[in-house]
C-alpha positions in Angstrom: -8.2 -44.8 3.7 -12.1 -45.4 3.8 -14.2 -42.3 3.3 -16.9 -44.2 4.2 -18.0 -42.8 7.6 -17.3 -39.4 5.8 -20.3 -40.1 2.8 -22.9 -38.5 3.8 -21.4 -35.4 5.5 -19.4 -34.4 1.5 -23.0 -36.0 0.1 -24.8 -32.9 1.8 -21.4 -30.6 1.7 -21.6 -31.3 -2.8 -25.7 -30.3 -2.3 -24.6 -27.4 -0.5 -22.3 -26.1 -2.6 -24.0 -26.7 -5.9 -27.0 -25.1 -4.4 -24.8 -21.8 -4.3 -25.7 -20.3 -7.8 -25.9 -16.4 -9.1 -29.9 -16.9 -9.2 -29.7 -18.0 -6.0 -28.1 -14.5 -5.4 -24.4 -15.0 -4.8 -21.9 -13.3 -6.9 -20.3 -14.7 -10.2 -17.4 -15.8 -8.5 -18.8 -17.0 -5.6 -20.9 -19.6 -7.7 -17.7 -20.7 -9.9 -15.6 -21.7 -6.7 -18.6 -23.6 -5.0 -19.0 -25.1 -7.9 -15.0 -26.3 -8.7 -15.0 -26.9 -4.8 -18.2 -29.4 -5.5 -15.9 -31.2 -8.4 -13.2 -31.4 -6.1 -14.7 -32.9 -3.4 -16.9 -35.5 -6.1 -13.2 -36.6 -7.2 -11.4 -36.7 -4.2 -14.2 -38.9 -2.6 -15.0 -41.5 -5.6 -18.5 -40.3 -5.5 -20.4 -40.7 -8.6 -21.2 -37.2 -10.4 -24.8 -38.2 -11.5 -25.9 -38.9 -8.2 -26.3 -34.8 -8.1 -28.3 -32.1 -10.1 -25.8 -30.1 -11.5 -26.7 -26.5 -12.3 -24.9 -25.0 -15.5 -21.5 -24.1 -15.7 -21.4 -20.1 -13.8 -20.7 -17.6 -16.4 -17.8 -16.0 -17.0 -16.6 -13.0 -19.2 -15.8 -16.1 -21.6 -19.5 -17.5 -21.6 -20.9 -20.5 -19.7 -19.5 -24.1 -20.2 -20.9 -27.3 -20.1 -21.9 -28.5 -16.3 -20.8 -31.8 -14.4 -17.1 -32.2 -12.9 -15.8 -33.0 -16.1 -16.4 -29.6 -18.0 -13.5 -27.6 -18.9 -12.3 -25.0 -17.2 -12.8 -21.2 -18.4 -9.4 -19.8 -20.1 -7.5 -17.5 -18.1 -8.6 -14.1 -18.9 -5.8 -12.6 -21.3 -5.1 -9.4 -19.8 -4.0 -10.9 -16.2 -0.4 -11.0 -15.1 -1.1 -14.6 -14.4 -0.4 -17.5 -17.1 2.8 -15.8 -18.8 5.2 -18.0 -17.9 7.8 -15.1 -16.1 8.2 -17.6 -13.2 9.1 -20.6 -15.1 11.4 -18.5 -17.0 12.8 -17.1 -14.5 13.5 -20.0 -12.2 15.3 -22.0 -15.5 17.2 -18.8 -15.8 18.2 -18.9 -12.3 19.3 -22.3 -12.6 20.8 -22.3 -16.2 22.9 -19.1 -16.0 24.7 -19.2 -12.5 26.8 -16.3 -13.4 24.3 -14.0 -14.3 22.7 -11.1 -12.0 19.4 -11.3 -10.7 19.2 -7.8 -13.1 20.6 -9.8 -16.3 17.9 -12.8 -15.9 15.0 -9.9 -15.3 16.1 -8.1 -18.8 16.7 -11.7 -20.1 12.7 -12.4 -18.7 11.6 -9.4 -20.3 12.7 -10.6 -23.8 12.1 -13.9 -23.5 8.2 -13.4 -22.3 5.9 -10.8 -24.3 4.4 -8.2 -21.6 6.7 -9.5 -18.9 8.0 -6.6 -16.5 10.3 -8.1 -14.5 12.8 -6.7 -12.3 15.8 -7.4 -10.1 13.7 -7.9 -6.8 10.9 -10.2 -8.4 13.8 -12.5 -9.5 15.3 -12.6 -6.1 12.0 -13.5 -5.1 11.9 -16.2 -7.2 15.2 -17.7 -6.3 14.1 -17.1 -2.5 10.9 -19.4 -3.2 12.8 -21.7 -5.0 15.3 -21.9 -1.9 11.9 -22.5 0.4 11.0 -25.6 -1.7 14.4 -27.1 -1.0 16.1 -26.5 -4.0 20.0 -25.6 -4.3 19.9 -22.3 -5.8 23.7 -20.0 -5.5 23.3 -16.5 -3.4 24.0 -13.6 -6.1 26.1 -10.7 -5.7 23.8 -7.7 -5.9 24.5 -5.7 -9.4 26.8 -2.6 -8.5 25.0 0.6 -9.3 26.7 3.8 -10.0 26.6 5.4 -6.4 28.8 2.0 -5.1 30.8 2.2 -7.8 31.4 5.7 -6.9 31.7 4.9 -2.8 34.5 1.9 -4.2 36.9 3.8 -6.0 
């Protein structure tokens, strides 16, 4: 598909958006996702990267990195829930262990990842989204608490 009519509207649209910059009084992480936008749109496009001024790399708590669209990206900070793993863990638990409860995987999670707190309803979350992207994954029986128990027998 030819971008080509396109040009000079993303030209502009990169200006733009490298133009948005804490000193030119947006907020820290407003300038960080113009700025990955900008790289986006300079790969998706073909468009040569030093046909633009690029401003420094936005700092983060981690410092400022080098600037053009192929700097690195910032770590992820360490104390976020995100970047653990739980969900890949938990969705090749869900798959491996067909006989387990949704509650066995979470304690299995728990071990398995350091700081994960997993439970019986994020798992069944998981195997829910997992179901959403088209892949075959059993219905569990729901553990049996004490009050069932009690309400069975």
């Amino acid at each position: 598909m030819s971008y080509q009519r396109e040009l000079p509207l993303v030209r502009r649209r990169i200006e733009a958006l490298l133009l948005k910059t804490v000193a030119n009084g947006c907020t820290a992480g407003e300038a960080i996702a113009a700025f990955e936008k900008a790289e986006d749109l300079v790969a998706k496009y073909g468009i040569d990267p030093d046909e633009f001024r690029w401003p420094p790399r936005p700092s983060t708590i981690f410092g400022s990195a080098s600037s053009g669209p192929n700097a690195s990206k910032p770590p992820r900070a360490a104390g976020s829930g995100r970047g653990k793993g739980i969900g890949r863990t938990a969705e090749a638990l869900i798959v491996e262990h067909l006989g387990w409860s949704y509650s066995a995987i979470a304690a299995e999670v728990n071990r398995l990842v350091d700081g994960a707190h997993a439970t019986e309803k994020s798992v069944r979350w998981y195997a829910s989204k997992m179901r959403r992207r088209g892949e075959s994954v059993p219905l569990r029986r729901r553990a049996v608490g004490r009050r069932q128990e009690a309400d069975a027998g």
